[in-house]
C-alpha positions as CSV (number, residue, x, y, z in Angstrom):
1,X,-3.7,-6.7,-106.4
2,X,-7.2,-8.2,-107.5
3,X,-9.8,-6.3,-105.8
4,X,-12.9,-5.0,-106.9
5,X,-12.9,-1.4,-106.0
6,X,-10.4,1.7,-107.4
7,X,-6.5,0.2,-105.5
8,X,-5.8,3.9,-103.4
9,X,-9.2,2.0,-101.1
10,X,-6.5,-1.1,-100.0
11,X,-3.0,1.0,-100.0
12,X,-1.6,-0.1,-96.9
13,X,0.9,3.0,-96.9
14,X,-1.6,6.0,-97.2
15,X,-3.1,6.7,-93.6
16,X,-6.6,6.5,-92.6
17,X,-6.9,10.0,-92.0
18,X,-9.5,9.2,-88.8
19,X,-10.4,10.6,-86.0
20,X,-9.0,7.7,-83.8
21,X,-5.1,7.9,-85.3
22,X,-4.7,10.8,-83.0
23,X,-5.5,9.1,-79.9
24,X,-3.0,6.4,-80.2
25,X,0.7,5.9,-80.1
26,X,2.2,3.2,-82.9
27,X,3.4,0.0,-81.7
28,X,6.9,-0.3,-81.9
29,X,8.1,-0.6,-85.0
30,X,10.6,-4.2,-83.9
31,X,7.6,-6.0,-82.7
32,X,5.5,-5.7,-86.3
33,X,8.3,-5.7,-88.5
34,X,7.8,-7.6,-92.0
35,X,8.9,-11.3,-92.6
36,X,12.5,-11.4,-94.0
37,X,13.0,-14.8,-94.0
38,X,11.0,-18.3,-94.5
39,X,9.7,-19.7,-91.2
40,X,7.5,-22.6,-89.5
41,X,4.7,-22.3,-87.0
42,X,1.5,-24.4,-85.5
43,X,-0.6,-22.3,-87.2
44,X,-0.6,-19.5,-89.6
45,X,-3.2,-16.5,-89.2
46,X,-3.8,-14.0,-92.4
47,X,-5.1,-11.1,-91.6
48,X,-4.4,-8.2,-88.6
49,X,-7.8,-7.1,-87.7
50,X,-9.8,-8.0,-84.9
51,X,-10.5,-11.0,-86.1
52,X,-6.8,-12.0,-86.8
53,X,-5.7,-10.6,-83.8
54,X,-8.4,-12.5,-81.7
55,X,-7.2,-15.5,-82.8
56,X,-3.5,-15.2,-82.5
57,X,-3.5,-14.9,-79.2
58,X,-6.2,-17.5,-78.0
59,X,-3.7,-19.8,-80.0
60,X,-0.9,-18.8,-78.6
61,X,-2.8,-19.0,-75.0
62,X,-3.4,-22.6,-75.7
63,X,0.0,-23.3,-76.3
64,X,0.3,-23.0,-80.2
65,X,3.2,-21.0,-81.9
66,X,1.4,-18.8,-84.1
67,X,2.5,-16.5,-87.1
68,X,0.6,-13.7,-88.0
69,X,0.8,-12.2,-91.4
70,X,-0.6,-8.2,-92.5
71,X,-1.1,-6.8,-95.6
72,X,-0.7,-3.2,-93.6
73,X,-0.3,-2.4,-89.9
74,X,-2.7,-4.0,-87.0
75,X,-5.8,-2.6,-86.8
76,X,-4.9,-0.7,-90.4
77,X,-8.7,-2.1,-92.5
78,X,-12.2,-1.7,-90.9
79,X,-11.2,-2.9,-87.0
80,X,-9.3,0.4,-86.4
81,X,-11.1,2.7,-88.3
82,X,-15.0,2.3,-87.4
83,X,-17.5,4.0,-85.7
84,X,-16.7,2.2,-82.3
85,X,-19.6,0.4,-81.5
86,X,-19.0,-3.0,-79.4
87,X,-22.6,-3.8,-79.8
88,X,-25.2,-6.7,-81.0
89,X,-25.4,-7.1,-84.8
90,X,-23.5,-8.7,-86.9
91,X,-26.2,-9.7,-89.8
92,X,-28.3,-7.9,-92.2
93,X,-30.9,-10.5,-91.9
94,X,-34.2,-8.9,-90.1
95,X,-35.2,-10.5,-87.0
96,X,-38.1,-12.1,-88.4
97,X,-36.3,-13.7,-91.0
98,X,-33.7,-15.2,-88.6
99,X,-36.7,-16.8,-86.6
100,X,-37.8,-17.6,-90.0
101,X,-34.6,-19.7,-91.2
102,X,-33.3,-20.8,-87.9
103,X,-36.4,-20.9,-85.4
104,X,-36.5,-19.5,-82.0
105,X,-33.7,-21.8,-80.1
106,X,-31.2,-20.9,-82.5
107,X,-32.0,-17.3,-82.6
108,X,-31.8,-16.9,-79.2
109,X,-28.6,-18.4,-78.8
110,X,-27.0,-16.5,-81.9
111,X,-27.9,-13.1,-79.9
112,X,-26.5,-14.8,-76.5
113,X,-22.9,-15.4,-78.3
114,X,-23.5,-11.7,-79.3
115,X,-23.9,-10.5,-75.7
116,X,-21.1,-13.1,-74.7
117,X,-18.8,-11.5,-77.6
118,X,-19.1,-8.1,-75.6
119,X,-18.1,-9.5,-72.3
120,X,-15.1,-10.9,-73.9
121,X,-14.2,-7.7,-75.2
122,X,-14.3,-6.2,-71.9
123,X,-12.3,-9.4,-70.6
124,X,-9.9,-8.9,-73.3
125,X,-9.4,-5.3,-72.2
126,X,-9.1,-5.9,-68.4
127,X,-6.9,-9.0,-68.4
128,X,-4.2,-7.3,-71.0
129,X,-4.5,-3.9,-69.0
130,X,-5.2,-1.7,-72.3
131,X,-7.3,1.3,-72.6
132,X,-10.3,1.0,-74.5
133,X,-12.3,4.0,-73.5
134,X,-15.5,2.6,-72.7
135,X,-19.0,4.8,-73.1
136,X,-22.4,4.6,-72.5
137,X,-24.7,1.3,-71.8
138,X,-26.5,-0.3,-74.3
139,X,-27.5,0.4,-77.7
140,X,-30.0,3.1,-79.1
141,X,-32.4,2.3,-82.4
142,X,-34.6,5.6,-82.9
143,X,-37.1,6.0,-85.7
144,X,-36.5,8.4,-88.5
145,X,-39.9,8.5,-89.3
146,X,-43.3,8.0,-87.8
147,X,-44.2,4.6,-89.0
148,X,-41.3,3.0,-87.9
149,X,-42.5,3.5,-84.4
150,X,-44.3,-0.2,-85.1
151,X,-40.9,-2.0,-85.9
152,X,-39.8,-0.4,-82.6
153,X,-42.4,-1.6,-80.6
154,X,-42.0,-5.1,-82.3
155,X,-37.9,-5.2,-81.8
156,X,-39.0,-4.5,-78.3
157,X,-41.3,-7.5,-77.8
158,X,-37.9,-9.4,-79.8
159,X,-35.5,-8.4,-76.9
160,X,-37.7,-9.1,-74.4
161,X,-38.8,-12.5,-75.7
162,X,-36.7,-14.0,-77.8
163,X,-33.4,-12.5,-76.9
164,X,-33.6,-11.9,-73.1
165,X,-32.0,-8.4,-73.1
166,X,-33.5,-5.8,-70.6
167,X,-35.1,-3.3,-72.8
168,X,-37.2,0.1,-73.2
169,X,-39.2,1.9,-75.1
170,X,-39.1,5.7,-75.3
171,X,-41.7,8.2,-77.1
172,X,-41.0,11.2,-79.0
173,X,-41.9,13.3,-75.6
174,X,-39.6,11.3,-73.5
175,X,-36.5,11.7,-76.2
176,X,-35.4,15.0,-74.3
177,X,-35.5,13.5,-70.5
178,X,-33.0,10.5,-72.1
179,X,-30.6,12.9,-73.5
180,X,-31.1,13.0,-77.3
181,X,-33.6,15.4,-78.4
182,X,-33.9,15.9,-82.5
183,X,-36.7,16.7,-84.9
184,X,-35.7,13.8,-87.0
185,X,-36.3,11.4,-84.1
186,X,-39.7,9.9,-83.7
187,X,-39.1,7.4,-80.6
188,X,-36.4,5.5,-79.8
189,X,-35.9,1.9,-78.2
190,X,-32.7,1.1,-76.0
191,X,-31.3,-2.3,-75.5
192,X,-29.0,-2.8,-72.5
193,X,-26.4,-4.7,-74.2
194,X,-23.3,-3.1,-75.8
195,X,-21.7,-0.1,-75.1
196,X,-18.6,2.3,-77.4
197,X,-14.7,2.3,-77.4
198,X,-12.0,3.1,-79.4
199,X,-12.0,1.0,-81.9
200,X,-8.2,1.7,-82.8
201,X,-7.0,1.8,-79.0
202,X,-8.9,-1.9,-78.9
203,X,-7.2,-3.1,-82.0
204,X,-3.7,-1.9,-80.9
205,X,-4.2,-3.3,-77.7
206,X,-4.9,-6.8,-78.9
207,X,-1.8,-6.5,-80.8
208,X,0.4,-5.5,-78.0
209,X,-1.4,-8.2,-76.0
210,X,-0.9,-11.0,-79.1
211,X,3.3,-10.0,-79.5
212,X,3.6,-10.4,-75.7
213,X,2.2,-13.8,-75.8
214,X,4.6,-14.8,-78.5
215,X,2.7,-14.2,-81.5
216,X,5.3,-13.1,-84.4
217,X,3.1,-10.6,-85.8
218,X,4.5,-9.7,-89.3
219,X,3.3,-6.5,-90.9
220,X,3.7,-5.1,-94.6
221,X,3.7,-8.2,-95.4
222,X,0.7,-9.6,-98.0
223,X,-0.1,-13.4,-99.0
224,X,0.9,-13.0,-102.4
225,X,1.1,-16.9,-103.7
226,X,-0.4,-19.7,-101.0
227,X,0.5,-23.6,-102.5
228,X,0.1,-26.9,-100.3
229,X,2.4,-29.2,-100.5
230,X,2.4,-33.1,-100.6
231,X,3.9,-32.7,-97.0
232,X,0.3,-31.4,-95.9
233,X,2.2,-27.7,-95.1
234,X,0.9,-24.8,-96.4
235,X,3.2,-22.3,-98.0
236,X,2.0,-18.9,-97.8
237,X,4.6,-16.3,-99.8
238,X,5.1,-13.1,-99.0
239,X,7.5,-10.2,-100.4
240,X,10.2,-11.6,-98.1
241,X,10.0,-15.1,-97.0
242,X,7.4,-17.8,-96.9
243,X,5.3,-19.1,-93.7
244,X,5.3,-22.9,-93.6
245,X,2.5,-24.0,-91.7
246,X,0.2,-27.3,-91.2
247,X,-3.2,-24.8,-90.5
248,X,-4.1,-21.3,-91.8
249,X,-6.9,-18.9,-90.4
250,X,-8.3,-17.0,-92.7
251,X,-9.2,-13.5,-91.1
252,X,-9.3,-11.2,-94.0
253,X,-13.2,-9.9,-93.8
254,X,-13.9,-7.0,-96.6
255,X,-10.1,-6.6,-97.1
256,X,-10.1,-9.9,-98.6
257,X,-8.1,-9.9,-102.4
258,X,-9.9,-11.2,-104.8
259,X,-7.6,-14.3,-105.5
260,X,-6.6,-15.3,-102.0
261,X,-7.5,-18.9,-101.6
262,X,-10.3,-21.3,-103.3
263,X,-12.5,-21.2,-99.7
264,X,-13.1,-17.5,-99.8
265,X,-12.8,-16.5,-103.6
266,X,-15.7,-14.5,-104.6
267,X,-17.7,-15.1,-101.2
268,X,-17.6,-11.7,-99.3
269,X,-18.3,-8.1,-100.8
270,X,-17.0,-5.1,-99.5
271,X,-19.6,-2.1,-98.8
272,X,-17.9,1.4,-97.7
273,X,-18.8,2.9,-94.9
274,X,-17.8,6.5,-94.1
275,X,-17.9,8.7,-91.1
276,X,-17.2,12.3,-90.1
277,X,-16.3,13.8,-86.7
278,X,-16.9,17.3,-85.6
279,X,-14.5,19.4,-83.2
280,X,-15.0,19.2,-79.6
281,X,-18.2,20.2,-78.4
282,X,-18.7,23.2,-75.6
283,X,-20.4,22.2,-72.7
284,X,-22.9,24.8,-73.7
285,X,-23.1,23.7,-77.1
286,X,-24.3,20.1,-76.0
287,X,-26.8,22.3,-73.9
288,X,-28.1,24.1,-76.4
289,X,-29.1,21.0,-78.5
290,X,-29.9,19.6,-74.8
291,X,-27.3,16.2,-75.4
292,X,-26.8,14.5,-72.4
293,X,-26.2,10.6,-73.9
294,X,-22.8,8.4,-74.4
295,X,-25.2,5.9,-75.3
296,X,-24.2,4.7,-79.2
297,X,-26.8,5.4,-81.5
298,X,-28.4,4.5,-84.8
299,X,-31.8,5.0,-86.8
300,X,-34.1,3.2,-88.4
301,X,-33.1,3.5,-92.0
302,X,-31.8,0.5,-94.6
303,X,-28.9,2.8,-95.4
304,X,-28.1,3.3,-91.8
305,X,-27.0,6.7,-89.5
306,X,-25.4,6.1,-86.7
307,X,-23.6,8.7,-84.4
308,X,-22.2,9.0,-80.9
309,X,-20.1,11.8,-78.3
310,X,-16.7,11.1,-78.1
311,X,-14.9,11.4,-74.4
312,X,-13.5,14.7,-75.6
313,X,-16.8,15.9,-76.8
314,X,-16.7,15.7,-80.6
315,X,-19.9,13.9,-82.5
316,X,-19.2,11.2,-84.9
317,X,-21.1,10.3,-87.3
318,X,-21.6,7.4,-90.2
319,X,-23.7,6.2,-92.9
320,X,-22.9,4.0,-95.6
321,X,-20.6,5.1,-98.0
322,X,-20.5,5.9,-101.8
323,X,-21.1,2.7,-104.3
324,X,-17.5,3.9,-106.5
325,X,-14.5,4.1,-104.1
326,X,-13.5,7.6,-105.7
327,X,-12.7,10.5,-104.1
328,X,-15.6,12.7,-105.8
329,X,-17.9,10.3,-104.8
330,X,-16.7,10.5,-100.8
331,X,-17.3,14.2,-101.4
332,X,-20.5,13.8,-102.0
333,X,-21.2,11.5,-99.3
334,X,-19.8,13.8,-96.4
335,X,-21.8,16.9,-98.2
336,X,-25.1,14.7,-97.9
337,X,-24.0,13.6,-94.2
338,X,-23.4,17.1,-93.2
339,X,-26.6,18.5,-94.5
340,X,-28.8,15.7,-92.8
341,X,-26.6,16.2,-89.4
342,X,-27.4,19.8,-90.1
343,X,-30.8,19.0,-89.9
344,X,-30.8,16.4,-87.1
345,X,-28.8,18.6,-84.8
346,X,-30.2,21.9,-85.4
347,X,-28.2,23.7,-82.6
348,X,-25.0,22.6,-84.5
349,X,-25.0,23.8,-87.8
350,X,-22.3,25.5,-87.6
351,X,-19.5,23.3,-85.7
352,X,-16.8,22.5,-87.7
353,X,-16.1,19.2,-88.7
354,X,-12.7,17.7,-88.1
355,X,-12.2,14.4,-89.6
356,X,-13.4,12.3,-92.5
357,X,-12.5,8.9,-93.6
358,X,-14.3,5.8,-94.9
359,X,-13.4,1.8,-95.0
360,X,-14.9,-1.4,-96.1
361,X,-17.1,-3.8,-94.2
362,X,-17.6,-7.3,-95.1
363,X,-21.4,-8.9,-96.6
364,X,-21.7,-12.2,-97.3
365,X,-24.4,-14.1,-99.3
366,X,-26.2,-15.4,-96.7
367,X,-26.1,-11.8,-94.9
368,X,-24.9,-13.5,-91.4
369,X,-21.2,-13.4,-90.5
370,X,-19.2,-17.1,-91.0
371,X,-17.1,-19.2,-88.8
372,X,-16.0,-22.8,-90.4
373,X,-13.6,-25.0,-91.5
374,X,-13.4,-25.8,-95.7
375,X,-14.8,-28.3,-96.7
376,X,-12.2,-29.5,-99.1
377,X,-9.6,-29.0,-96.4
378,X,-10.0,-29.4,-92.9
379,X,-7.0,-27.9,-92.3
380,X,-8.2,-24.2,-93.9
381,X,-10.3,-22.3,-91.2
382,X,-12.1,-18.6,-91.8
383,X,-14.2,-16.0,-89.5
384,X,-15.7,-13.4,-91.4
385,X,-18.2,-10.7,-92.4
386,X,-19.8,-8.9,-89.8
387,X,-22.1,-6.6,-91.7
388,X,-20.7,-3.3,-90.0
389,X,-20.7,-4.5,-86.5
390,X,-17.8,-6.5,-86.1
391,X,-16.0,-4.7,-83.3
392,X,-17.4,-7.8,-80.9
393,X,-18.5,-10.5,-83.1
394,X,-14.8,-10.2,-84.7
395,X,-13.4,-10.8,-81.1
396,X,-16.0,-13.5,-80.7
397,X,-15.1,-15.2,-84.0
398,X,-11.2,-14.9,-84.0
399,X,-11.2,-16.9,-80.5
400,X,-13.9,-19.7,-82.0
401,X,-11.9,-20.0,-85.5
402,X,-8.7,-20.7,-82.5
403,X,-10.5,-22.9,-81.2
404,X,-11.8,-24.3,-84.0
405,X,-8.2,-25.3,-85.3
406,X,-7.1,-26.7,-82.0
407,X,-10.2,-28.8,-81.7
408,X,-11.5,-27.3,-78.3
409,X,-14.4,-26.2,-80.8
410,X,-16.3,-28.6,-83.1
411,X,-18.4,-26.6,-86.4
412,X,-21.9,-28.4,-85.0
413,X,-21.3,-26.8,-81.6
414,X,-22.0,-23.2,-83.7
415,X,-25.3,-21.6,-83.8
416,X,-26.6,-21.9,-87.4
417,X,-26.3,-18.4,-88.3
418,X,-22.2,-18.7,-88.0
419,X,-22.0,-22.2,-89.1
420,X,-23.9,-21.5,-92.7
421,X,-21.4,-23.0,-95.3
422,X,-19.8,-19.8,-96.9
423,X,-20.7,-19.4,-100.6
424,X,-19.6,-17.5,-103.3
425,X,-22.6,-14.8,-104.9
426,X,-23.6,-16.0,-108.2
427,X,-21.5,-14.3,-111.2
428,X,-19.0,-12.8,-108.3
429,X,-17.9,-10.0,-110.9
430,X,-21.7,-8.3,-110.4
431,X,-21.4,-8.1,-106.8
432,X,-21.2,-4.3,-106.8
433,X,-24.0,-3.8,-109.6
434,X,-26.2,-6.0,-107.0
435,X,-25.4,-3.7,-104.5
436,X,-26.1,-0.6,-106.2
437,X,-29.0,-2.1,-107.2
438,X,-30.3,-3.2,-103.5
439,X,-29.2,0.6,-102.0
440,X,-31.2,2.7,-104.6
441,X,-34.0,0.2,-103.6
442,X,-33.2,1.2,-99.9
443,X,-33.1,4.6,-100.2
444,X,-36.8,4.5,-101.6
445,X,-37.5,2.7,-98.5
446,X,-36.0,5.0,-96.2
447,X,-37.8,7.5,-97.9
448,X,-41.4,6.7,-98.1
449,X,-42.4,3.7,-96.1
């Protein structure tokens, strides 16, 4: 396999080890079983993530017989295994420099599709009857130090003006009286769009929904060689048969190997994020430290904490994750996220922590996620890279890509932040040395600006 990180980070038969694979029964093992033979379909989908998964089953909705092909298990990479935030996101572009590239129409209408992309996930959930486990209203930004206060107050005047989301702003003084009091918090602003789930039950449950609509969902079962032929059909290989297809769907994201097909080679790099949850907190514990939010949560750093209760009352939180994809190096992350939870949430020092995993996310060049159609082939279709907030825009994307290769959807009709062609970064074999570099600049803004 040609990826760019150690090859234990992409082993499809070592489990997560989260939080979330406790909550959840498997599918059943007949409907994901691996391709054993070669087969034909409308459309071909690689990858079974949210994204994937999204867009096997608007296809087959519209009518189109639809193979799905999975390096793992659904919901196995980042979809099943994150923090559970079905929120606004998406890019890592600030919002002045998305009014600054695209102007005002098109950044409003980029953080409508994000607020429509939440709906849909709610949709998704009610009209398949699956449990998603939904918490909290909105989305919580609070400042980790005192002079981020201003960006606060200037995301505030961006919801209200240029987004249209109903919005607050909360000072240091009113933190308690909303539920999440901390000496590390310095204000907070809440946005009313969003809200948490189960990121794994969600996943799981698009499956389920996707095999019952006749999607033959094939799992264990990579894209190891993909050749076109002079037919116009794809042939995508795979350890036991071969998909023959006129369209493929790209929907790999940060899981995407390293020599999968021209349109995506060298054009997304994987970041690790890692999280941690505690055992179930007391009634009295959550008391003590006077928690009374379901509301997810993140701060105002580059490098990015973000933390929410659980329905059975264990606290999980994230950060980004180590820049090695070791072992030792995951150590050290969850010793530094303990200490600074430690110190966040003074009243829980001592509670146990139960879980630990990390995953990779998906960055693109232009720091924005991607929908499109390749240029050199208009039959080759990708929705990616969601910057660590895909749980929505993933759902959003899959359905436009679906549409995208059934024509109900034409590229133009995107907002510019999705329709940006996808590029490869410059000398693609750096792309972790440029990230190193950028967090060790980040962490000296997180800590003195």
């Amino acid at each position: 396999m040609n990826t760019i990180y150690p090859a234990v980070l992409y082993d499809r038969s070592l489990p997560v080890g989260s939080f979330w694979e406790t909550t959840v029964d498997p599918i059943p093992a007949h409907r994901i079983l691996p391709l054993e033979q070669d087969v034909s379909c409308d459309v071909a989908v690689i990858g079974g993530g949210i994204t994937g998964l999204s867009a096997a089953l608007h296809l087959a909705k519209q009518g189109q017989q639809v193979c799905l092909l999975e390096a793992g298990t659904p919901g196995w990479g980042a979809s099943g295994r994150n923090g559970g935030f079905c929120c606004i996101g998406a890019t890592h572009l600030s919002k002045t420099e998305l009014l600054r590239r695209f102007g005002k129409a098109e950044t409003r209408q980029f953080f409508q599709v994000q607020r429509e992309a939440i709906d849909l996930v709610r949709q998704l959930a009610d009209e398949y009857s699956f449990a998603i486990d939904p918490q909290g209203e909105g989305e919580i930004e609070v400042a980790h130090r005192p002079s981020r206060w201003a960006d606060l107050q200037k995301a505030y005047a961006f919801y209200r003006d240029i987004a249209d989301f109903p919005c607050q702003l909360w000072s240091r003084h009113e933190l308690a009286e909303q539920g999440l009091p901390s000496p590390e918090f310095h204000g907070a602003l809440w946005q009313g769009v969003g809200f948490g789930l189960n990121p794994l039950k969600y996943s799981l449950g698009l499956a389920e929904a996707a095999c019952d609509q006749g999607v033959s969902l094939y799992a264990h079962s990579p894209v190891e060689a993909w050749e076109k032929g002079a037919d116009g059909y794809h042939r995508l290989q795979t350890p036991g048969g071969v998909v023959r297809s006129p369209q493929v769907i790209i929907a790999t994201n940060a899981y995407t190997t390293e020599n999968l097909h021209p349109s995506v080679n060298g054009c997304v790099l994987p970041i690790l994020s890692q999280i941690f949850t505690t055992r179930p907190l007391t009634p009295a514990e959550q008391a003590a430290q006077g928690w009374h939010t379901d509301t997810p949560i993140y701060d105002s750093r580059q490098t990015l904490y973000y933390f929410r209760i659980l329905p059975d009352g264990r606290f999980l939180i994230g950060t980004r994750g180590d820049l090695w994809g070791t072992m030792a190096a995951r150590d050290r992350v969850t010793e530094k996220m303990h200490q600074h939870f430690q110190r966040m949430f003074p009243a829980w020092r001592e509670v146990e922590i139960s879980h630990v995993w990390n995953g990779l996310l998906g960055a693109t060049r232009a720091l924005a996620p991607h929908v499109g159609v390749w240029p050199e082939d208009p039959t080759v279709f990708y929705a990616l890279a969601y910057h660590g907030n895909g749980v929505a825009a993933a759902t959003w994307s899959g359905r436009a890509a679906a549409q995208l290769a059934t024509q109900h959807l034409r590229p133009e009709d995107l907002c510019a932040p999705f329709r940006q062609p996808l590029q490869a970064f410059p000398l693609p074999s750096l792309r972790l040395w440029y990230l190193r570099s950028a967090c060790l600049a980040y962490q000296v803004q997180d800590e003195f600006l």
